[in-house]
DRENVEXPA-423105 format. One record per atom (N, C-alpha, C): residue in one letter; x, y, z. Coordinates in steps of 0.001 Angstrom, whole numbers, plus 500000, padded with zeros to 6 digits. Example, Ala and Ser with C-alpha at 12.3 -4.5 7.8 and 13.67 -1.06 7.14 Angstrom:
BEGIN
a513190494310507800
a512300495500507800
a513200496700507800
s512850497750507080
s513670498940507140
s512900500030507870
END
This chain:
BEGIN
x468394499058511699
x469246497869511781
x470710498308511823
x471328497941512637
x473045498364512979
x473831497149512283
x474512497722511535
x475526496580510887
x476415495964511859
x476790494818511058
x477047493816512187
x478786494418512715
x479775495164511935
x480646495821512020
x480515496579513656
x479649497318513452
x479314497984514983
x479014497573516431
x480101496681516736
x480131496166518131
x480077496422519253
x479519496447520089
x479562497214521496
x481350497482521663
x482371496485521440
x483185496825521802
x483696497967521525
x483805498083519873
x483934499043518813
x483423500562519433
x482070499918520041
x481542501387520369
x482367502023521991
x482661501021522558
x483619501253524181
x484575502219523742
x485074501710522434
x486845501859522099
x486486503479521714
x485175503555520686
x485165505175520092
x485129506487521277
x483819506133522608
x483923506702523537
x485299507176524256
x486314506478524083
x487402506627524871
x488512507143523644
x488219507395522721
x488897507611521402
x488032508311520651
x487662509194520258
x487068509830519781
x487632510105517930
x488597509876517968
x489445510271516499
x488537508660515193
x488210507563516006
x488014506694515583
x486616506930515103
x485666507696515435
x484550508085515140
x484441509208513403
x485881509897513807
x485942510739512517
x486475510076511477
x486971509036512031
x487789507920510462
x486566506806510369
x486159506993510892
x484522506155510325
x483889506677509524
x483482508101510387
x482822509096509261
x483362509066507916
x484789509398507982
x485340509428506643
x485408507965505593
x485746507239506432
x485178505739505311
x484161505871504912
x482864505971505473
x481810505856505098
x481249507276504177
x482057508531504035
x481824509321503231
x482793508451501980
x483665508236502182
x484766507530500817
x483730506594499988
x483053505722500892
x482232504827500091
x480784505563499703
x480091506349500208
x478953506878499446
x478959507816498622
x479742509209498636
x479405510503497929
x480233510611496771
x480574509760496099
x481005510248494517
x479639509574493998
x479963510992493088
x478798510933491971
x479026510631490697
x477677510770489873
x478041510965488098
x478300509370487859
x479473509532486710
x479426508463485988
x480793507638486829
x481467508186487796
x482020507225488765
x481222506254489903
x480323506882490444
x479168505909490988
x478604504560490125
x478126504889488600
x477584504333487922
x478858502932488084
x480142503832487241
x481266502570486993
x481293501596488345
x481625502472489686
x482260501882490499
x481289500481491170
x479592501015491091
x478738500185491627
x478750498865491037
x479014498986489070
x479139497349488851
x480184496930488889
x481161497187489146
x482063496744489326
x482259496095490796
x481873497135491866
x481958496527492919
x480629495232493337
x479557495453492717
x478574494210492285
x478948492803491880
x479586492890491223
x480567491984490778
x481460490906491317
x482350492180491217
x483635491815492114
x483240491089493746
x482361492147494577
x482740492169496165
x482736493098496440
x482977493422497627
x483260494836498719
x485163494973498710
x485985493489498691
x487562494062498427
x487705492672500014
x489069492479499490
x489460491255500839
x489764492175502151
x489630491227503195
x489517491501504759
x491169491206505284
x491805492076505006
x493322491338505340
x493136491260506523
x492665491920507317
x492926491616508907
x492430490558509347
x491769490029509224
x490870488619509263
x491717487451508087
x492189487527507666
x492939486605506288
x493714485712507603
x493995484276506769
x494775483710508108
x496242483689507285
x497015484265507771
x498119484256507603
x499725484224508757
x501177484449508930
x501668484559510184
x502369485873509325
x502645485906508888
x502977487546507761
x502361487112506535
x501869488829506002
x501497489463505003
x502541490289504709
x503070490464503382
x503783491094502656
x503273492107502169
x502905493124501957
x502724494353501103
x503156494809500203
x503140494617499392
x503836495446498011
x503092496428497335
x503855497972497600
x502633499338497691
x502244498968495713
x501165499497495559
x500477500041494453
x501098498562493062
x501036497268493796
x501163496544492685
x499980496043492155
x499919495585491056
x498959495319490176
x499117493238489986
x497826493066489904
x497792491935489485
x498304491061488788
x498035492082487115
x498749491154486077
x499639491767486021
x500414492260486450
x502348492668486550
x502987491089486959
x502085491520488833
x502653490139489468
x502381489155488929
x501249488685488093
x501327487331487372
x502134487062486482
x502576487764485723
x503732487748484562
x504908487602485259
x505663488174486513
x506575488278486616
x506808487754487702
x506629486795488478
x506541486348490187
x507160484739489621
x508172484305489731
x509051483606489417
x508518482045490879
x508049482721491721
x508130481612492910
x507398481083492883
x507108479204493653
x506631478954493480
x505429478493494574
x504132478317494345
x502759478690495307
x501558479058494552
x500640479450495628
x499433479693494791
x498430480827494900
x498513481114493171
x498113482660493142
x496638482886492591
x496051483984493346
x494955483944492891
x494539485754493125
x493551486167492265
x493124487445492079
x492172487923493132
x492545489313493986
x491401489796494897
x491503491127494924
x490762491164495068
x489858492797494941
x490455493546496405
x491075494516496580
x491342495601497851
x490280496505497580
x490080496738499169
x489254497806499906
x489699498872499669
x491016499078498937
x490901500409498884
x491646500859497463
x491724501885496660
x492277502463495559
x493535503188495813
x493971503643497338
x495028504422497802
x495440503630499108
x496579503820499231
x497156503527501009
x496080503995502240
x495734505282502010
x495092505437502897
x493488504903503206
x492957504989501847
x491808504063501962
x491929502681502455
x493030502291502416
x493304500513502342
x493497500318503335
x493818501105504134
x494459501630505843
x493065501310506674
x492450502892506031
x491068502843506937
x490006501863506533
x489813500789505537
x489157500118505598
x489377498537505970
x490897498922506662
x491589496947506977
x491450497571508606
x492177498207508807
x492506498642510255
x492335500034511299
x490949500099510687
x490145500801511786
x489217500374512347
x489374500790513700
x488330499990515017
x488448498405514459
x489779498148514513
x490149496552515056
x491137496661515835
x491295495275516977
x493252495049517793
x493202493987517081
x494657494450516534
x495818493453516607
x496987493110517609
x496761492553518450
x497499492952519795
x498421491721519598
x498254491185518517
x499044490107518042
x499913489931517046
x500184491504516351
x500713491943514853
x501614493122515488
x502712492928514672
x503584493940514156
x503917494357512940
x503288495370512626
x503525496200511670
x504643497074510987
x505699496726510414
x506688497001509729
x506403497593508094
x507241498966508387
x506460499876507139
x507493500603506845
x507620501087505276
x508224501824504551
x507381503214504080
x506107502845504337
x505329503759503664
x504979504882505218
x505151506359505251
x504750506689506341
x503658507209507051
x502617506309505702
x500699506695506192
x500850505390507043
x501516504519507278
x501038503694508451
x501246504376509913
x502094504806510187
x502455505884510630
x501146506837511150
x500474507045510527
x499024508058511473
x497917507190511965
x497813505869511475
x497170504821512348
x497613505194513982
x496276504832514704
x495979505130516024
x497192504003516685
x497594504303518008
x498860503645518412
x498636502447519032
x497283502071519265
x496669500809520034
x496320499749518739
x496445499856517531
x495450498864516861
x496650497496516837
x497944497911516644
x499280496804516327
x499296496666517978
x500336495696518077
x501019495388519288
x502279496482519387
x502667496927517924
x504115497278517641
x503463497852516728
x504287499027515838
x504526499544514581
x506219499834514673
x506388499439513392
x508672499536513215
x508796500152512164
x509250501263512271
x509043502374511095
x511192501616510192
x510930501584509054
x512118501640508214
x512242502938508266
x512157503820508181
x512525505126507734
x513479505638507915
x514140504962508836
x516028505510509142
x516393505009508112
x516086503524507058
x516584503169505753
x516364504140504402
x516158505172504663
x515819506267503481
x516888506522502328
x516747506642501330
x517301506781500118
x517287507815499735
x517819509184500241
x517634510647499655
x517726511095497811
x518717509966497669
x519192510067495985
x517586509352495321
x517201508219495921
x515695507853495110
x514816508248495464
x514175509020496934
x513436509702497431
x512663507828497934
x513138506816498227
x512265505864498874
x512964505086499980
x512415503813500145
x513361502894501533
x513526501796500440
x514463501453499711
x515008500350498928
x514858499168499522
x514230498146498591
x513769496575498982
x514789495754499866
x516061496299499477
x516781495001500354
x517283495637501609
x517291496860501866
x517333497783503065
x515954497246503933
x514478497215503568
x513654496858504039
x513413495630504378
x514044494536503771
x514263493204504408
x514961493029505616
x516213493868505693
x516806493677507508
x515970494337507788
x515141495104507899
x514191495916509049
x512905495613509594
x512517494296508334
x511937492933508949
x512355491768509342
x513418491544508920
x513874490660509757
x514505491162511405
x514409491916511315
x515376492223512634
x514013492377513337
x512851492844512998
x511489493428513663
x511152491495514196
x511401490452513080
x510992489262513474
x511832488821514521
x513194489335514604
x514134488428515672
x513421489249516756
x513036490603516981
x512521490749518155
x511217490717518799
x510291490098517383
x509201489656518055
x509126488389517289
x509098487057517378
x509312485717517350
x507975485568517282
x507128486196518057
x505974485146518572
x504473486263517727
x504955487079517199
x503789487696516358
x503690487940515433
x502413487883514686
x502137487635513531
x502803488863512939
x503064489544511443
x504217490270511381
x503528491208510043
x503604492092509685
x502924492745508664
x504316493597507919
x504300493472506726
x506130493791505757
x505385494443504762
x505155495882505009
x504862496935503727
x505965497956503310
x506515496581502130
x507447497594500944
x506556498706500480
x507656499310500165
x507508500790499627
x507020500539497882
x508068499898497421
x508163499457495614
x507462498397495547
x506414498252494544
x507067499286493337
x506319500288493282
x505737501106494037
x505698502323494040
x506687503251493643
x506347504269492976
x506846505290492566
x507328506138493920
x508956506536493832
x509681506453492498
x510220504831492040
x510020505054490770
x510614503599490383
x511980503306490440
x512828502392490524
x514012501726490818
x514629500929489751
x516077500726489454
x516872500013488513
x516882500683487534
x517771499892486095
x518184500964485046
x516861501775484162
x516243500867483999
x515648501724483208
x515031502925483374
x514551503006485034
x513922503935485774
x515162505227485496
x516109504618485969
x517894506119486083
x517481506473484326
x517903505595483753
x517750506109482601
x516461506977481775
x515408506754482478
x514327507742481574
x514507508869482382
x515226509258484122
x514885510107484537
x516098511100483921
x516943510354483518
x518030511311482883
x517948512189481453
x517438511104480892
x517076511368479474
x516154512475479581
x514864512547480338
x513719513692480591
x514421514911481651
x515560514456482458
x515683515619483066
x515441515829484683
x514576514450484913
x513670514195485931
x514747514293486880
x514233515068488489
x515399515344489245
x514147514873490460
x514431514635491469
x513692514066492713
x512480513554492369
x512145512788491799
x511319512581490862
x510199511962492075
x508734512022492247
x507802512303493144
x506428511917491943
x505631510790492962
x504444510252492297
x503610511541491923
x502202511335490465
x501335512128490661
x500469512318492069
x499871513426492033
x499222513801493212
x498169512662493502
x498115511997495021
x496830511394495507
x495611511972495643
x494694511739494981
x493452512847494724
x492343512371495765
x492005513125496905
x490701512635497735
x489340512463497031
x488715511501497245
x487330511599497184
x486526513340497520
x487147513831498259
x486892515270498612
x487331516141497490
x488033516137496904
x488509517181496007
x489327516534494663
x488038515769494146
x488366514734492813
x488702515725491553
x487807516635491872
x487686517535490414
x488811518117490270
x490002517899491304
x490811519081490755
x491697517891489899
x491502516547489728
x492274515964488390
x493473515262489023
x494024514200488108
x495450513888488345
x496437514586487862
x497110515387488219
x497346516516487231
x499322516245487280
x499180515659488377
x500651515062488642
x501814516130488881
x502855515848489486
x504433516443489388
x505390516796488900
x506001517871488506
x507288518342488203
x508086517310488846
x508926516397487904
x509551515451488238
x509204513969488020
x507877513464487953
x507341512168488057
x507734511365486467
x507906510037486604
x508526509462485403
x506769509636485060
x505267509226485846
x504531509027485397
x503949510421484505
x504024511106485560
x503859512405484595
x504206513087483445
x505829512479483125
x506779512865481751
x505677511695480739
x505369510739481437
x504725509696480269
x503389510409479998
x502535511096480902
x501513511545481028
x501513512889479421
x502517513913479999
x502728514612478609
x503157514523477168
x503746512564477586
x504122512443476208
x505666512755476274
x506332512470477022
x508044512431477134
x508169511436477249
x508128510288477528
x508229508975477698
x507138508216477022
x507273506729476559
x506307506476475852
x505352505089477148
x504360504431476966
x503728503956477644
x504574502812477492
x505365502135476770
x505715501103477057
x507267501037477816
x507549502221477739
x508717502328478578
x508602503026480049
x507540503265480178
x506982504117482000
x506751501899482497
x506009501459481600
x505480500023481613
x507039498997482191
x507679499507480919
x509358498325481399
x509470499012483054
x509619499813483227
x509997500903484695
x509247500495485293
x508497500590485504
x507475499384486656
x507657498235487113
x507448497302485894
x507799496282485672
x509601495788486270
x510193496374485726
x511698496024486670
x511575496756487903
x510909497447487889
x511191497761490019
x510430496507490747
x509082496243489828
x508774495315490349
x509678493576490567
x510136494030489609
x510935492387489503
x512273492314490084
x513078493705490728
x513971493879491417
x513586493846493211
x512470494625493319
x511608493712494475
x511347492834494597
x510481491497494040
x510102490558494271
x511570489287494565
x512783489819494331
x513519489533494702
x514151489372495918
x513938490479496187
x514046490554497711
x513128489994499008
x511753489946498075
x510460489174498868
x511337487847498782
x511323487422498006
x511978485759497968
x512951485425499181
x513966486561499096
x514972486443500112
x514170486000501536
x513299487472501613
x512564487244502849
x511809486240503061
x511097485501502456
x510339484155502686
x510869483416502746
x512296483090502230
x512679481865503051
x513729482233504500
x513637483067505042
x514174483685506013
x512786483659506873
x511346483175507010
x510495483640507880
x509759482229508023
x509614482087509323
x508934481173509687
x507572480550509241
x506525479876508918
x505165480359509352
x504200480727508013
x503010480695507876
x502606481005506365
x502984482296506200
x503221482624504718
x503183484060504506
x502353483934503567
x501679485494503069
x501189485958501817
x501558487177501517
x501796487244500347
x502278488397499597
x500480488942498878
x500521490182498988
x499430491164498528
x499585492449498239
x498772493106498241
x499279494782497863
x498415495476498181
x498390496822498781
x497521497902498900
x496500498208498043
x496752498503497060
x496351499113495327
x497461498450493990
x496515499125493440
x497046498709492139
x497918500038491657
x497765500472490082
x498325501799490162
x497812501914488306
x497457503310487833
x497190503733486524
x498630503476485698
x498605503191484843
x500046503528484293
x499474503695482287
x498437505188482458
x498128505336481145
x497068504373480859
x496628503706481361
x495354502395481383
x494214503579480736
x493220503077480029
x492121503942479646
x490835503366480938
x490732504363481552
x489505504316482441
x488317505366481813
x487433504783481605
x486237505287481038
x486222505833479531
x486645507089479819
x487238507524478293
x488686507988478310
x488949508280478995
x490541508933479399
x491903507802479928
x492897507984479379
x494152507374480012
x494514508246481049
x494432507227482256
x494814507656483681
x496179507053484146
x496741508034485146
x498705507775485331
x498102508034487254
x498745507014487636
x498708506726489366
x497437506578489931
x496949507272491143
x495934506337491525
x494649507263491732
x493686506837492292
x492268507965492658
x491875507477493953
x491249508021494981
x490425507591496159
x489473507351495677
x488531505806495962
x487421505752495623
x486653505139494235
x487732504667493584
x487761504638492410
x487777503028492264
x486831502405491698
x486333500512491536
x486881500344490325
x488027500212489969
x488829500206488413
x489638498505488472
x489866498061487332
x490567496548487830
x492290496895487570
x492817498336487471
x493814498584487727
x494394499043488735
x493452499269489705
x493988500010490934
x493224498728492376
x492550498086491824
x491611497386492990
x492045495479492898
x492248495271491702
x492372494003491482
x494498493562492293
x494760493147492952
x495797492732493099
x495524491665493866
x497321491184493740
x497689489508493896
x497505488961495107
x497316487930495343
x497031486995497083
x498032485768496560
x499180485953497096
x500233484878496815
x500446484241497629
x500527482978497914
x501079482205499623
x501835480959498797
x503062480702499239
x503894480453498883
x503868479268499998
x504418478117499528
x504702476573499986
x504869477217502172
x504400476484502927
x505169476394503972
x505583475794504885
x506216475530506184
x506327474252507162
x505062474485508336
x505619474170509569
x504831474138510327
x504788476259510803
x503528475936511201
x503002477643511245
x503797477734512978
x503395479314512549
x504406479958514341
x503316480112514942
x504106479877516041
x503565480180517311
x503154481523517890
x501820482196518004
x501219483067517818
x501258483848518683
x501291484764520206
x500710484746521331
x500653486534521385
x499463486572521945
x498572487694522094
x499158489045523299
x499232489756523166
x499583490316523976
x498916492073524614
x498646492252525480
x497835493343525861
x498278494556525781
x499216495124525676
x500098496335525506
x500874496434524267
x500647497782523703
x500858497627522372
x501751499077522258
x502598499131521211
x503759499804521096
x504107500676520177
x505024501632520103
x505197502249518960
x506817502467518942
x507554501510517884
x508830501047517924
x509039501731516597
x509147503080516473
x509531503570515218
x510422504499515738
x511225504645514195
x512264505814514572
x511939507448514666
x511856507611515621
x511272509023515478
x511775510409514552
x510928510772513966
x510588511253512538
x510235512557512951
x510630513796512938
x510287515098513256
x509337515675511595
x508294516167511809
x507303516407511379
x507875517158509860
x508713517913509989
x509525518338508627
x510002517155507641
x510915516255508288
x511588515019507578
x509958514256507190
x509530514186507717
x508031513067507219
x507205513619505747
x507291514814506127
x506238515779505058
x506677516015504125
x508602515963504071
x509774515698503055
x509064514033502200
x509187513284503225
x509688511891502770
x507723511415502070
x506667512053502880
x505601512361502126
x505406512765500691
x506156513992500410
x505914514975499345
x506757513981498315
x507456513371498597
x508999512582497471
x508212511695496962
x506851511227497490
x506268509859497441
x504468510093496247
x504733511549496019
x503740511970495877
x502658512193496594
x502417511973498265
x501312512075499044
x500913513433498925
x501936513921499645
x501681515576499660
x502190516531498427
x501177517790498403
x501373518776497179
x502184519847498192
x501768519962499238
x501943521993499681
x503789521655499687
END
């Protein structure tokens, strides 16, 4: 029996694309081969819960992104007003969340606007557009700052009017932002300060073992205490969601605000307190985040288009693997 996922079209597109066949493979290794007592956790949980929401299918005219936020952060602290409700993501990391929203689908009707630069290795046909922020870079915070990333959607909307629009902030992802963040990194010492390591489903055992530099990691050894890595979150988050506000009433059309992942911040998973995130991992700190849609007028006008683009600033392979490594993606 062939799942219903596997469409003749799907199958046209792999023949002529071949890369789409190996990011299948790899989803479908992400979801079967952990073992032990992570299988055990992850199965009731995902029993439970669901399989994780279908953003690409969600009806929306923009989706907001907000990397690695958590549920009950955003419920405590989301000031606007609309209606919020709890859903489960497909994925525990960016990149899982990637390959399980937007592989072997078109969006020939979406533009994709990103801070983060794993959108960035997505295949060049699935958007109509991809609009890289990354000329907005912050060398002193190692990220693309929230209100820098609002002109770079709005300006992505003045030049496409008529498509649906995809806005993935960077924050509150680590590194964190505002005083309290300057202040613990000073106090510890913290100098380019860079998330713990993203751990593959492939090579789990080697641990979260984290960065020289990370506020999460100083909390991890016990330099910082959990409720102050917690305030640091928490105000990047609430110095962002500020800027979301700006942007929603600047955008036509329904929006929803959501998030990739969630994120560890010392949470006890199983027996251990865990700091940032895992591939693969069915936890209600990294999987559970917000589905916000906020009051709107009449929806935009949609229209489809057959040729699809890549409107980013071009990024030479050194600067990326820089702006990677700052973000915690990459170790080498």
């Amino acid at each position: 029996m062939i799942p219903e996922r596997y469409t003749l079209n799907k199958f046209k597109r792999a023949l002529h694309n071949p890369k789409l066949i190996g990011d299948e493979m790899t989803r479908l290794a992400r979801a079967g081969v952990r073992k032990g007592p992570w299988a055990l956790w992850g199965s009731g949980y995902k029993s439970y819960y669901g399989d994780g929401e279908d953003v690409a299918r969600a009806d929306w005219d923009t989706l907001i992104i907000l990397d690695s936020c958590r549920y009950d952060f955003f419920e405590q602290l989301n000031t606007m007003e609309g209606r919020l409700k709890r859903v489960i993501s497909c994925g525990s990391t960016t990149k899982e969340f990637l390959l399980e929203n937007f592989v072997n689908v078109r969006m020939d009707d979406t533009v994709y606007v990103t801070s983060n630069p794993h959108v960035l290795g997505l295949d060049d046909d699935i958007f109509y557009a991809r609009v890289s922020a990354l000329d907005k870079w912050d060398d002193d915070v190692g990220t693309v700052m929230p209100e820098e990333f609002v002109n770079s959607t709005l300006s992505a909307h003045d030049k496409y009017p008529n498509k649906r629009l995809i806005a993935h902030f960077m924050p509150p992802h680590a590194p964190h932002i505002g005083e309290t963040a300057e202040s613990l990194r000073t106090r510890s010492d913290v100098k380019n300060e860079v998330a713990p390591t993203e751990v593959s489903y492939l090579n789990h055992d080697r641990g979260i073992t984290g960065r020289k530099g990370s506020l999460l990691d100083e909390c991890r050894r016990g330099n910082i205490t959990l409720s102050e890595l917690r305030k640091s979150y928490a105000e990047t988050l609430q110095l962002t969601l500020k800027e979301v506000k700006t942007l929603i009433a600047k955008l036509d059309g329904k929006t929803v605000v959501t998030s990739d992942h969630g994120v560890w911040l010392g949470d006890r998973h199983i027996t251990t307190r865990r700091y940032g995130k895992e591939s693969g991992v069915w936890a209600a700190s990294l999987r559970e985040v917000p589905w916000f849609e906020p009051p709107y007028g009449e929806r935009r006008k949609i229209s489809s288009g057959d040729e699809t683009g890549l409107e980013e600033i071009e990024e030479d392979e050194q600067t990326l693997n820089s702006r990677l490594r700052a973000l915690g993606y990459k170790t080498d």
